[in-house]
Structures are given as C-alpha cells and as structure tokens.
VOKOLRO-449247 format. One line per field, with one value per residue (C-alpha): residue in one letter; chain; x, y, z. Coordinates in steps of 0.25 Angstrom, whole numbers, m for minus. Layout:
% residues N
rest: a  ...;
kette: A  ...;
X: X  ...;
Y: Y  ...;
Z: Z  ...;
END
This chain:
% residues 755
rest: x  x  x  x  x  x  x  x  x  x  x  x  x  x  x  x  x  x  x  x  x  x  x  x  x  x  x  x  x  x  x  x  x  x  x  x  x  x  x  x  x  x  x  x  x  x  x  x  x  x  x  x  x  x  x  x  x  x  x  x  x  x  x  x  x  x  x  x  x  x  x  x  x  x  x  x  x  x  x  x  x  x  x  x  x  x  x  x  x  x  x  x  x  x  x  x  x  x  x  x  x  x  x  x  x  x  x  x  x  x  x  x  x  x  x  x  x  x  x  x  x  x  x  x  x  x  x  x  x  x  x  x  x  x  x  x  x  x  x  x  x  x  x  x  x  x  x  x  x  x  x  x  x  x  x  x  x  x  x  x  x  x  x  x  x  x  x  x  x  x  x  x  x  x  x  x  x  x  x  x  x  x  x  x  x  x  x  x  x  x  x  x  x  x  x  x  x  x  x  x  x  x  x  x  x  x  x  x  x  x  x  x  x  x  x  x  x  x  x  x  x  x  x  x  x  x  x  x  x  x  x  x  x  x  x  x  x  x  x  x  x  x  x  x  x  x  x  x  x  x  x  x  x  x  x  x  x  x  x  x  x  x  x  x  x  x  x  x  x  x  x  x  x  x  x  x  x  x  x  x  x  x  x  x  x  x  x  x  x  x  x  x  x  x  x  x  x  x  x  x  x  x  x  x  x  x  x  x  x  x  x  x  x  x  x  x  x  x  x  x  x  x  x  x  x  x  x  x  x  x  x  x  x  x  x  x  x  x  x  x  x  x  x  x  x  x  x  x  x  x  x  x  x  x  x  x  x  x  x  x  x  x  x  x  x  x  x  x  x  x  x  x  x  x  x  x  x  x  x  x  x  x  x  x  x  x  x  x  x  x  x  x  x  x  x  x  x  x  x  x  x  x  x  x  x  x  x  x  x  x  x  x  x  x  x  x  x  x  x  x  x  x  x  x  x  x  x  x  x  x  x  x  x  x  x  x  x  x  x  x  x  x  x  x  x  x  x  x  x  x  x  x  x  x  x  x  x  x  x  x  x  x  x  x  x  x  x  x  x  x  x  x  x  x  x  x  x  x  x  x  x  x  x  x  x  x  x  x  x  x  x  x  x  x  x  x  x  x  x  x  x  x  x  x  x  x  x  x  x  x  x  x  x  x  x  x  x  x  x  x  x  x  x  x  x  x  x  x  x  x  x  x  x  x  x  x  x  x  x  x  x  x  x  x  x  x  x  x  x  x  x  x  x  x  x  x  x  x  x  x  x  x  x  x  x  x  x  x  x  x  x  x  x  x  x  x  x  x  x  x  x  x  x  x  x  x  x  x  x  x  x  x  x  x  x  x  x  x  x  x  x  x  x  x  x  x  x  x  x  x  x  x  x  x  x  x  x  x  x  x  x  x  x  x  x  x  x  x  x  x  x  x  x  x  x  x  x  x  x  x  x  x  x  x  x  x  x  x  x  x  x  x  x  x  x  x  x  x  x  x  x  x  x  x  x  x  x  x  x  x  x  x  x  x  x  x  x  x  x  x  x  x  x  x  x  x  x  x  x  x  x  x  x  x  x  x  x  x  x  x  x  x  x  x  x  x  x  x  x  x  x  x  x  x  x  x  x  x  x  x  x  x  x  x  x  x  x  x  x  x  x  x  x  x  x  x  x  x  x  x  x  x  x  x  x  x  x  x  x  x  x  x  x  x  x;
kette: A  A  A  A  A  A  A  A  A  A  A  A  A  A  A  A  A  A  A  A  A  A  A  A  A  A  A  A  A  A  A  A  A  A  A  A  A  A  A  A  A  A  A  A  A  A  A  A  A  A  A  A  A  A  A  A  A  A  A  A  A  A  A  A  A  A  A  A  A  A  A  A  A  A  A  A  A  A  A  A  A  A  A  A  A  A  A  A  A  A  A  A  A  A  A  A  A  A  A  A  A  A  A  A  A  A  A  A  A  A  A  A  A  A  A  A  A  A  A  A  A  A  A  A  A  A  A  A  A  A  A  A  A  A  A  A  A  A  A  A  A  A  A  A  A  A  A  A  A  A  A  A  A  A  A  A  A  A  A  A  A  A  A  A  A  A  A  A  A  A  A  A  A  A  A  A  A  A  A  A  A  A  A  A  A  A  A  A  A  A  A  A  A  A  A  A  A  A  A  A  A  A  A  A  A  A  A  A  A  A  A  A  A  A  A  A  A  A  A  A  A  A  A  A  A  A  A  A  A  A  A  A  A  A  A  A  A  A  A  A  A  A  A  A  A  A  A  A  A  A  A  A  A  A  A  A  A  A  A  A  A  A  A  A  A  A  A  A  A  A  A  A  A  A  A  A  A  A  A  A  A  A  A  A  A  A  A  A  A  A  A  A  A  A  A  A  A  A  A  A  A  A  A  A  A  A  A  A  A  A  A  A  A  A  A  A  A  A  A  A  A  A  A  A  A  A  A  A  A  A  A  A  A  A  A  A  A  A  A  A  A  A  A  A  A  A  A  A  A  A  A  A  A  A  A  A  A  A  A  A  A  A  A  A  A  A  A  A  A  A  A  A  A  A  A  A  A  A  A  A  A  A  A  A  A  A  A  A  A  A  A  A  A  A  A  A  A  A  A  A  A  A  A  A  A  A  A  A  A  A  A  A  A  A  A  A  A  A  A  A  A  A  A  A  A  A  A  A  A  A  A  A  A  A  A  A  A  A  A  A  A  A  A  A  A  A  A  A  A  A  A  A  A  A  A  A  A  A  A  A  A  A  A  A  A  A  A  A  A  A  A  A  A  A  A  A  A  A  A  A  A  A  A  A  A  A  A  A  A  A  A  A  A  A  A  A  A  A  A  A  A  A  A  A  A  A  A  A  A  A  A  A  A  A  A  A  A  A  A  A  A  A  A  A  A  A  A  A  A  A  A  A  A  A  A  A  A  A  A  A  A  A  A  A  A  A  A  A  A  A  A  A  A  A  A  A  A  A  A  A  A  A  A  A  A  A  A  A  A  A  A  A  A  A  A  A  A  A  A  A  A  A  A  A  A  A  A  A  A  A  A  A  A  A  A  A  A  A  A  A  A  A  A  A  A  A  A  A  A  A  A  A  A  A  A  A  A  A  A  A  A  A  A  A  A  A  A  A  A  A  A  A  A  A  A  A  A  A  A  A  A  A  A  A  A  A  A  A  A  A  A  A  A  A  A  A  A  A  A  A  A  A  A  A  A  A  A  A  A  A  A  A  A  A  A  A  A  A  A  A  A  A  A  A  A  A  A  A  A  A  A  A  A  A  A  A  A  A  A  A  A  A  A  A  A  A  A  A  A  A  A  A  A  A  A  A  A  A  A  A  A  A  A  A  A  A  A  A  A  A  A  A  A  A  A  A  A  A  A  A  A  A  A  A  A  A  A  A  A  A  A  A  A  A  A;
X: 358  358  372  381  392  408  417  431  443  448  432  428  413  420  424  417  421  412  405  392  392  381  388  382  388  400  401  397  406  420  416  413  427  433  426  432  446  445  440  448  462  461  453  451  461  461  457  468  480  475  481  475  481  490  497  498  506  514  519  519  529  539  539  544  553  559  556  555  556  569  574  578  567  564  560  543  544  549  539  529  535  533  520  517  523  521  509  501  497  493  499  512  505  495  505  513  504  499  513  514  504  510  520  512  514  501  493  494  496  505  513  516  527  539  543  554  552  542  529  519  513  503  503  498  511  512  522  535  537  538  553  555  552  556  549  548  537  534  534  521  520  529  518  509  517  523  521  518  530  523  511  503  494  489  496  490  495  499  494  501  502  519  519  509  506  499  484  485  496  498  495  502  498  484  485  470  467  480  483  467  463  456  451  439  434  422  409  417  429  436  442  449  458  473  470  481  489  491  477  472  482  475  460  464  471  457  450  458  454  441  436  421  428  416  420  419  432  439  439  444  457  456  448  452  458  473  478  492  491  484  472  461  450  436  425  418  422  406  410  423  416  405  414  423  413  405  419  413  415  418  430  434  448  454  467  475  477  483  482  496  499  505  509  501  489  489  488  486  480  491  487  495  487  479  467  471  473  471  482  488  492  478  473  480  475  460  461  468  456  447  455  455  440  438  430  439  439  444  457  469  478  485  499  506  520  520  532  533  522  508  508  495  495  480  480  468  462  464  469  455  449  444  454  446  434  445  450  434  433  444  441  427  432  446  450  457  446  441  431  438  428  430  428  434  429  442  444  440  446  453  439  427  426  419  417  424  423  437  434  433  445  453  446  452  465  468  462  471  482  477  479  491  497  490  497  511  510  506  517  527  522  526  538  540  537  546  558  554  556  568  573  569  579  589  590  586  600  607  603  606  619  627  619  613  626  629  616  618  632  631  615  612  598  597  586  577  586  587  572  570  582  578  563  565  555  560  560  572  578  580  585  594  601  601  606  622  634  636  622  628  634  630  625  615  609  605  599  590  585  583  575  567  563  560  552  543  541  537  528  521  519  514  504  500  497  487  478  479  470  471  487  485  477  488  499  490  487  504  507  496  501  517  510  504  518  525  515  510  506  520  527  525  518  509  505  491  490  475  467  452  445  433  430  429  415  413  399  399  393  404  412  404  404  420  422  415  422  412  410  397  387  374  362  353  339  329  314  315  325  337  347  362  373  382  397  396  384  377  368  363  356  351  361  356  353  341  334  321  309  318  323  329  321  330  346  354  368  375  390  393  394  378  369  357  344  331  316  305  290  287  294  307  320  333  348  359  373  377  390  382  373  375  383  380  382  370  356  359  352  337  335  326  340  345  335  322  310  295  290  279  290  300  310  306  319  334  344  357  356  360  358  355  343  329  317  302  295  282  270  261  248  259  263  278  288  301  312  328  336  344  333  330  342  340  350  344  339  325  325  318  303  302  288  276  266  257  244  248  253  270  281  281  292  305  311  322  316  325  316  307  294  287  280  272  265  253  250  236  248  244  258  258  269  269  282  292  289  276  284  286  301  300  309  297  282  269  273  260  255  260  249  235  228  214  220  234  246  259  267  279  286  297  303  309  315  304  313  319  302  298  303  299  304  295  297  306  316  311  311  301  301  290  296  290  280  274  271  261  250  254  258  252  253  257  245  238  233  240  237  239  254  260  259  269  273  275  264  272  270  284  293  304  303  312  305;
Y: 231  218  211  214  202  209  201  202  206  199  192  189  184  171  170  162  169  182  184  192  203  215  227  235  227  227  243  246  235  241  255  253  247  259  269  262  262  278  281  272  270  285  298  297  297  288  298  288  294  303  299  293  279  287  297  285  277  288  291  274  274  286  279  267  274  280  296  300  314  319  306  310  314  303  308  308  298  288  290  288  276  269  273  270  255  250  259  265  259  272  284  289  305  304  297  308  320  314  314  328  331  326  336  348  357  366  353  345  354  341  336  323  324  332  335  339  347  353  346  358  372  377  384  373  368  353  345  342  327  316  313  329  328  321  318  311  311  321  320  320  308  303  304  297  286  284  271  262  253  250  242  254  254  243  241  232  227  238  237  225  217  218  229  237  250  256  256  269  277  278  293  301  314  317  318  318  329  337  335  333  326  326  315  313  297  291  297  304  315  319  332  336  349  349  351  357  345  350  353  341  334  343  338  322  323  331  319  309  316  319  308  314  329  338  345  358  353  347  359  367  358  358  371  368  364  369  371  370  384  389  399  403  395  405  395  395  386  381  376  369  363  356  354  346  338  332  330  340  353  366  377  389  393  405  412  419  434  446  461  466  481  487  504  514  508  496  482  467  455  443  428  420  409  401  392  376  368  382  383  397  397  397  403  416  413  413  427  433  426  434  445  445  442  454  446  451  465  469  462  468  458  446  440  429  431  417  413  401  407  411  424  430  445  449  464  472  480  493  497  502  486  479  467  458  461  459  446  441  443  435  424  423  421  413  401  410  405  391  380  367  356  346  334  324  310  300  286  281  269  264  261  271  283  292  307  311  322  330  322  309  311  314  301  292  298  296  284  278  284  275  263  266  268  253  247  253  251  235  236  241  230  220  225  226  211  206  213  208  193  196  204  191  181  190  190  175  173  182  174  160  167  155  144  153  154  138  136  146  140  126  124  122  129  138  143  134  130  142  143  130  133  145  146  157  162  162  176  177  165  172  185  178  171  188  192  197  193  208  209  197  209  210  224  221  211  223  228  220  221  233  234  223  230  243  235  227  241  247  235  236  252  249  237  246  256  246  244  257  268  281  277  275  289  296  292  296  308  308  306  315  328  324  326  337  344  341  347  359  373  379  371  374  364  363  377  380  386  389  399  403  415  421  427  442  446  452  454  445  456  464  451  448  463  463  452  459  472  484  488  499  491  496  484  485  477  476  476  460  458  457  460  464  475  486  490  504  513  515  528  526  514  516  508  494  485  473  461  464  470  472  486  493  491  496  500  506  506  496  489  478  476  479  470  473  472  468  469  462  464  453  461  454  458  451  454  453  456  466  460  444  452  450  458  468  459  455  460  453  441  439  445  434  422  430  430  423  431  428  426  438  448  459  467  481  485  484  492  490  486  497  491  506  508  505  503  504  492  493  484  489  491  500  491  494  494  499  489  491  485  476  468  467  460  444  434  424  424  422  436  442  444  460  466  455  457  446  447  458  465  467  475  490  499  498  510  518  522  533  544  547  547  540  544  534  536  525  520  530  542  545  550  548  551  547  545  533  529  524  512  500  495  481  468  462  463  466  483  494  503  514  521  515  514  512  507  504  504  512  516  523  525  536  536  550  560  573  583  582  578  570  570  562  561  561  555  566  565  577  577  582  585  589  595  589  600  598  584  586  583  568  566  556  542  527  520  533  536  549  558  562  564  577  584  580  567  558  549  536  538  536  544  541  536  525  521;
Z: 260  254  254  242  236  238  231  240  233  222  220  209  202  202  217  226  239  237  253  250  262  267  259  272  282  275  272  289  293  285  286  302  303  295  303  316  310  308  320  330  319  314  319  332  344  355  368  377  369  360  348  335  330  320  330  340  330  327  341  344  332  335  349  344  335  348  343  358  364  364  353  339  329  316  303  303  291  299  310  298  293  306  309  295  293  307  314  305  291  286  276  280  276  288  297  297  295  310  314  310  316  330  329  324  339  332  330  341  354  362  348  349  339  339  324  318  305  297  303  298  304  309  295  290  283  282  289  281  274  286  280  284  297  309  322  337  347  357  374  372  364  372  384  375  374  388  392  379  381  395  392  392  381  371  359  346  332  322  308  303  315  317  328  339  342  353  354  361  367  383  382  394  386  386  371  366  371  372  356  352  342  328  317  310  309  304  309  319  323  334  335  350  352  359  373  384  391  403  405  400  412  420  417  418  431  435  430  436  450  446  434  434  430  424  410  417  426  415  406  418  417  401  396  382  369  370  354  349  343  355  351  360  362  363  366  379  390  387  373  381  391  381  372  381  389  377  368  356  354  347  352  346  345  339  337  346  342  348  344  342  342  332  326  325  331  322  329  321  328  329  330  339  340  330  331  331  318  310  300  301  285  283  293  288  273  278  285  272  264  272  272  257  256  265  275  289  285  298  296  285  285  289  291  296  306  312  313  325  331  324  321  314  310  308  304  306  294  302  315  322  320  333  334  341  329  317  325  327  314  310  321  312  298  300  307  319  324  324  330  336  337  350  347  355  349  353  353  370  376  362  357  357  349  356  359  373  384  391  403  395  387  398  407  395  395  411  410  400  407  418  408  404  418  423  411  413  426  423  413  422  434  422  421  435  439  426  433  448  443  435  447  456  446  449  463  464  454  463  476  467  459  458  456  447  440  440  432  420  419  422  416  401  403  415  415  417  429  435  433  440  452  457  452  444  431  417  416  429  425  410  417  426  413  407  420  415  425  427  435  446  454  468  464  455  465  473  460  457  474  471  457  464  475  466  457  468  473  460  458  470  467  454  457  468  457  448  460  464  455  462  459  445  444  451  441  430  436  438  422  420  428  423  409  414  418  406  397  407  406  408  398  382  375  388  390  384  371  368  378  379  378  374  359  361  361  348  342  330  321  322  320  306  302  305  293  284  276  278  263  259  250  246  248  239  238  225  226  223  235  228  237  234  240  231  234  241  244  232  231  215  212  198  192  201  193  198  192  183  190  203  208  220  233  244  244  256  258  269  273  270  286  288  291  282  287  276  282  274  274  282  295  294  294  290  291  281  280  271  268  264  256  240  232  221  208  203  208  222  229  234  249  251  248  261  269  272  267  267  253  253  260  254  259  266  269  270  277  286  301  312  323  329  320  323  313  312  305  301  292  282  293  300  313  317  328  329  330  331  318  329  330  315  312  309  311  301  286  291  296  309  309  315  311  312  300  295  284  274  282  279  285  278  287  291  294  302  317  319  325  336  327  315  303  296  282  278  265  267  265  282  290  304  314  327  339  339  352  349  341  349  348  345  338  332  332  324  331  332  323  318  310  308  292  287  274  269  278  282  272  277  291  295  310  311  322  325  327  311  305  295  282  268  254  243  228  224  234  243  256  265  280  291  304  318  320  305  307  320  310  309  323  331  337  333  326  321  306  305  294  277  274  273  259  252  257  247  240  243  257  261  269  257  243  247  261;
END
C-alpha cells in the first residue's frame, strides 16, 4: 500500500506540519495496541489471582475504603465512584454490573462481595440501582488481599498518575479456578468454570510434593467443575481428563430432578437443581413454549414453587409415562440440559496470554504464592532491622542517661552531637529525641532487652527461611492447608455442590419419538413424486386434488411417530420421519428435495418401518433376496444401496416376506411357487434367481403361508384362492420357469390390482 497524507487534527491545506505516514503500518500499529489493551486491560484474568483489571480495582479500592469483614457496609455507589475517579476510567454501569457480579452467591461459587440488598436472582432480575444497594468485601476477598501492605506484590501509576494500584493481588484463595472466569478479547476467549476450593487446595499441595503430577492424579484430587447451583455433571471422566490436560474442552451439565410421589398413583418430577448461568425465568418460559407448540408431548404441565430454593414442578401428561423418557425428553429440547465449554486461556506471569493445563494453573499459582511469601518475608526482615537499630539507640541512651540528658538540654542542635558522642545513625539519634520521659523507667529498659532479643531471633528464623526452599515450600503448603480448613467439605459454602453421573441409557429413538405428539396421518405419494401427509386415516381419495398430468401412486396410513421408508428403482432405500414430512396444504413437496435420488430412478414403494417385518426385493430379470426392514433403514439423505442392478436392469419387487413359500408371476403370465428357504437372507447384494425367462421378466411376487393357499384379486375387486393341494401343479424349485397361470388369474399379472 502506498503511503497516504493524514492531516493531524486541526490541519489544514494551508499547514506545513502534515507528516505523510504508511496507512498499513498505521492501521496494524493502533489496532495491535488496541488489541493488547483488551486482552491484557480487559477480557482475560491474570492466572496469579484470578481476577481481571476491573474486579482487582474493585476489591483494591473497598480495602482502602476500610470495607472489611465484619466492618459496616457502604452504599455500592460509593464503592463505584472510587473505583471510577481514582482506579478505573471507565463507565460507572459496567463498574457496577462487575461488582454485582461479586456478590451474586449463584454466579460466582466463592463471592467475593457481601451485598446487601437487591443484587438480582437466579430469575434473572437485575440487581437494584448502585444508590440502592450497599456492600463490603467477603473473607474471601480478604484472603486475596492478605498481605498487600507488605511489599508483597507490585504496584504501578493509576490512570492519571496521582495514586497506585496493585499490579495483581497477593492471592491466598485459589480464585481462578475456584470462581472461574469468562471474557471474550480480540482473536481470543477465555471461558473457565467454578471449581471446588477445597479440592483444588487438595491438587496444589500434591503438586508442591510432587511438581511432575500426571492429569490422571490431578483430576483425582479435582474431578470437576463445582457450580453455584450445583447440577450434575454427565460427561465421562475421558471428556474431563482431555479437557483439563489440553485447557479446552466441552462438559455437559444438567439439572437436578427428583420423582415425587403423589394420590392415586400420580407422581411429577421436581428440579432442585439447575444448570449454571441458565436463568430459571426462562427456563420455565421455553418448556411452556414447547409445551404449547406440542413438541414434549409427554409432559402436561409446568409450574414454578421456588421460593428460596429452586423448586421446578414438571407434571407428566399422564400417570402411566416413563419418568426418565419424559425427563430425556426434556433434557433434549430445553436448557436443563446444557454444554459448558472449558477454555482456560489466562493471563501467565503478568505478560503472556496463553492457553493453560490444570497442572499448569495450578504450578503458577503456588509459585506466586512463593513470591509473595519471599517478599513478606524481605518486607518484614526490613522491618525487622529498622526496629533492631532503634532498639540499639535505646539502650545505648539508657547506658549514657544522663549525659544524654545534658546535651538535649544544654545543646542548641542535639543531634548531630548525640550522633557524634555516642556514634549513633540518624535514625536512633531521631528516636532518641521522639523517646517520651514516661518511657525512662527502669521497666521499659527491660522491654526493649526483650523485643531485641525476640527480634534478633525472628530475624535469624526468617533469613534462615530465604535460603532455605524446602522451608518456603512448607509454609506455602501451611497457608494452603489453613485455606483448605476454612473453606472444607464440612462447612457450607465449601461443601461440593455439583456431582457426576451417568445419563440413563436411553435409546435415542425412543428419545426422538418421545418429542414428538403421536397424531394418525395418511402419506400420500403421486406418480411425479410429490410427497405430502393428511390429518387422520383417510379411506376415500377421490376428492385429492394433484398438479396437471400427475395422479395418485401409492397411499398408506401412518403416525406421525413412524419412520417411513421409500425404495426406489435404483435398489435404494431411504428413511423419512413421518412427523418432518410436509403437510397436506398445497400438493406437497418433491421426494427427490428430501432425499438424494439418481436422475433415471422413481419410487417403487413406500411404507411404515416395523422393525419386525422382513421384505423380498427383487429386479426386473427376477434376482432377489430377502432382507429384514432393520437393515433398510438409512441414516443419511443419500439413502442405503440394498439390491445391486446395473444396465437396464432396475429394481421391480418389494414385498411383505411373511410366509413360508413364494409365488412368482413373470411378464410371459408363467406362475411359479417354490419354498422360502431357498431365499438367501442378505443386507445387500446382486441375490439369485427366483424364476428364469426366455423373454420379458418378473412381473409380480407374493410370500404367503401354505397351510391358508394362494389368493389374488382380479380388476373387479374379487378374490380368488387355491388351497395347498390345488397348487401342486406350479410347485417346484428357486430358478425354474414354472408353468401358464391359473384360469382366471388376472390379465395384469399381478396378485392385486394395486401391487
């Protein structure tokens, strides 16, 4: 791209300062920095403390507004206003929507904030206006920010340069993980579940003990996400293990639901326990949508009886419904059943987005722990020494008391002369002058001997501690495990809330045939494939109506819980639901949009899948098999190839194979009749002959039982039937010619007008 003249602001044609600058260079130069500033200012959270720049601001600024556990609560709008004017130059809405979100206990699983007032419900009710509602931090937050007044993290200029803030927060809790996480950047997302405290104390001492820890150990320790609103998690313990040792991956969570007993036999199904981040309001909205559309036909009604707790009343539509089918169902077409996606992409060491492991996570974590611990303990050495040489001008005044006396009194500057008299730093001689008269007792002397001796000693501990790594790892390990105990199984924000287990094992086509309403319809198909199904079972079809030049080719009756298979000429089948089939307005849709047909093929015939039936297919030179209807169904538009034929050759029968012998008419009006057994079964193939022609081919095949005869209809509508013992003359075996027709079987040579 060539370079392009931007006139700065304020330019003019006249101005003699325009800079001629490389449009590209410009645009990836500026969109490059915005992108940075989203994702390391904005979406993502930084994996030491969890917390994005907004929510760190927030807890940095209720500490300075002295909104500890067990203070008084401020109103939210003052909390804002701080964050706002001295932290965070952004909107006060989104600053306090964060907030909120702080102190929702059903969106975060540790909260962080402890509101007071209306800060929304799992309903999906928004929080109240920030002048409404009041608020102070949590012990949580309070774990995240133990230790900042210690040197134990860095801090940089805020906005406008008059204060600091914290460039990321000691972080006692293991907050990351414990609350999760979600944001979208640019080019990137990150979207990471609550986890269990406790367990995730657990995993890190492991992997302080054990830094090379396999995915399959950790998982033991952490087996799973851990929701605020609890919910049962149904995915393998594969899906957990891939998903945590690559950092992506896909749970499913669905609700909680217990069958409650009630007169007469009746019972209803009662959701304790939703799926996270679903909003119960809707939630309940969406199954009476469904309801209404009559898409869970299984289900009658529904209710809600939260009150504190969620309380879901799924009613069935009668008493003699399977309740783990109507609850499937459900589980299928509303969000009591959702997919969380695991993404954990997070801000590592301060700098690098990048896409992290359990094991990684968890490393980073213990390790800043480490960091932090060094510093407070460099901090507190600091301290330490200051004290010592303050101590030491103390006793050196109380050795020298009176001189020490004489020269305050006496000297116009004392202290560069105590200094020089009795060697003493700037910093003792200053104490010295501080030192009140009330501390010149003989008690206090011993004191000071005392915190001297306490201090030395700590010091010693402590620089012991610096060079010593195994030490440092144990009093990680210590904070870790007192973390551990405050937030533990037995107490009740620590217990677990979300459990795994396995989805019943239901077969998914009674799932699918659940949701939808079992109506009678009629299909009908015309002679040009026009496809479309009628209310009811329809017995006259005189008054159909169908396109010019088209009529009626085949018309059976069916459910609208059928599945509906079509076989073409070409020897392929193809399956349909009856209930996705187009409706009876109009003359219907082309066969051929549903499906994938060859050009040169038609339909040969339709009729509704019984999965007990079997059928004999047959081409036009009279080579068949027999093949069970379980095996004709097709998964795919494309349809399955089940009778091979090639040239001219095309498929001719398809036929009922209930009987123990079959009769086949050919196009040269022979009849032959011959066992069943002689029929292969097969799911796909060229098969054998039935009956061998010097010209033509078959016309017509009946499988029938011996003991009740043959029978045909002719033009009229008669029937006519031959016992066992008058058919002798046509008896014989697979492949034969046969012989001439009865008299008086009809000149179409077909078994029914209609076949």
């Amino acid at each position: 791209m060539g370079k392009e003249l931007i006139p700065p602001p304020g330019g003019g044609e006249g101005d003699g300062n325009i800079v001629p600058i490389n449009l590209r260079e410009a645009l990836e130069e500026r969109y490059l920095a915005y992108a940075l500033s989203t994702i390391m200012n904005r979406a993502l959270p930084d994996v030491r403390d969890g917390l994005k720049p907004v929510h760190r601001r927030i807890l940095h600024a209720m500490r300075l507004m002295r909104l500890l556990p067990g203070s008084g609560f401020k109103k939210s709008a003052k909390v804002v206003g701080e964050v706002m004017g001295n932290f965070h130059p952004h909107g006060d809405q989104a600053i306090y929507d964060a907030m909120v979100r702080l102190a929702q206990s059903f969106a975060v699983r540790y909260p962080l904030v402890d509101g007071q007032g209306n800060f929304g419900n799992v309903d999906g009710d928004n929080a109240a206006a920030m002048r409404y509602t009041e608020a102070r931090l949590t012990e949580v937050a309070n774990l995240l920010l133990e230790g900042i007044d210690e040197n134990a993290v860095d801090f940089r200029a805020t906005y406008d340069g008059e204060d600091e803030e914290p460039v990321v927060l000691p972080g006692a809790f293991p907050n990351l993980l414990a609350n999760g996480a979600s944001g979208i950047a640019v080019g990137m997302a990150t979207n990471i579940p609550p986890h269990n405290a406790a367990e995730l104390c657990d995993a890190a001492l492991h992997l302080i003990k054990h830094p090379n820890a396999s995915a399959e150990k950790l998982l033991e320790f952490v087996p799973g996400p851990d929701f605020p609103t609890g919910g049962v998690i149904v995915s393998p313990a594969s899906d957990r293990l891939e998903a945590y040792s690559t950092g992506r991956g896909m749970m499913r969570v669905r609700a909680r639901w217990e069958k409650e007993e009630g007169s007469r036999g009746s019972w209803s199904a009662i959701i304790t326990e939703i799926p996270y981040q679903v909003q119960k309001g809707r939630l309940i909205e969406q199954i009476a949508n469904q309801i209404e559309a009559r898409k869970l036909p299984l289900v009658g009604d529904v209710r809600d009886e939260s009150a504190e707790d969620v309380r879901i009343v799924i009613e069935p539509k009668s008493r003699t419904v399977d309740p783990d089918l109507m609850m499937e169902s459900l589980f299928k077409r509303a969000d009591l059943e959702v997919r969380f996606s695991l993404n954990m992409n997070v801000i590592s060491q301060g700098r690098v987005p990048k896409v992290m492991s359990l094991r990684d996570v968890l490393n980073e974590w213990v390790h800043h722990r480490r960091d932090v611990l060094l510093r407070r303990t460099r901090h507190r050495l600091d301290k330490i020494a200051h004290r010592l040489e303050i101590l030491g001008g103390y006793l050196i005044a109380y050795l020298n008391l009176d001189e020490v006396i004489r020269i305050i009194r006496e000297s116009d500057e004392p202290k560069p002369e105590l200094m020089q008299a009795f060697d003493l730093t700037d910093v003792q001689a200053e104490a010295i002058l501080n030192m009140r008269l009330r501390a010149l007792r003989k008690l206090e002397e011993l004191e000071i001997r005392k915190e001297h001796e306490a201090l030395t000693a700590e010091q010693t501990d402590l620089t012991g501690l610096l060079e010593e790594e195994d030490r440092q790892w144990k009093c990680v390990s210590f904070e870790i495990s007192s973390v551990k105990k405050k937030f533990g199984p037995d107490t009740e924000l620590g217990r677990r809330r979300t459990t795994f287990a396995d989805a019943p094992e239901i077969d998914v086509e009674e799932i699918q045939q659940a949701m939808i309403e079992r109506e009678p319809i009629t299909v009908i198909l015309s002679e040009k494939g026009w496809l479309r199904t009628m209310r009811g079972h329809m017995t006259d079809f005189s008054s159909l109506s169908f396109k010019e030049g088209d009529r009626l080719k085949i018309a059976f009756p069916a459910h609208t819980t059928d599945k509906i298979l079509f076989f073409s000429t070409a020897g392929k089948a193809f399956t349909l639901e009856a209930a996705r089939l187009p409706g009876g307005r109009g003359q219907g849709e082309p066969v051929r949009l549903m499906v994938e047909m060859d050009k040169d093929s038609d339909i040969l015939a339709a009729f509704v899948h019984d999965p007990q039936v079997k059928r004999l297919v047959a081409s036009t030179v009279g080579n068949g098999f027999i093949i069970a209807e379980t095996d004709m169904v097709a998964n795919t538009r494309k349809g399955r190839q089940i009778l091979n034929v090639s040239g001219a050759d095309e498929a001719r029968i398809c036929v009922p194979a209930a009987g123990d012998h079959v009769a086949v008419i050919g196009e040269n009006r022979k009849l032959l009749i011959f066992p069943r057994e002689q029929l292969p079964e097969m799911t796909r193939g060229k098969g054998v002959r039935l009956q061998r022609y010097k010209d033509g081919g078959i016309s017509d095949v009946r499988v029938f039982e011996g003991e009740q005869g043959l029978s045909w209809s002719d033009s009229a509508g008669r029937t006519h039937a031959r016992s066992y013992g008058d058919l002798s003359e046509w008896l014989g075996e697979r492949a034969q010619a046969g012989r001439m027709a009865p008299q008086g079987f009809p000149k179409s040579n077909r078994f029914s007008p209609a076949s």
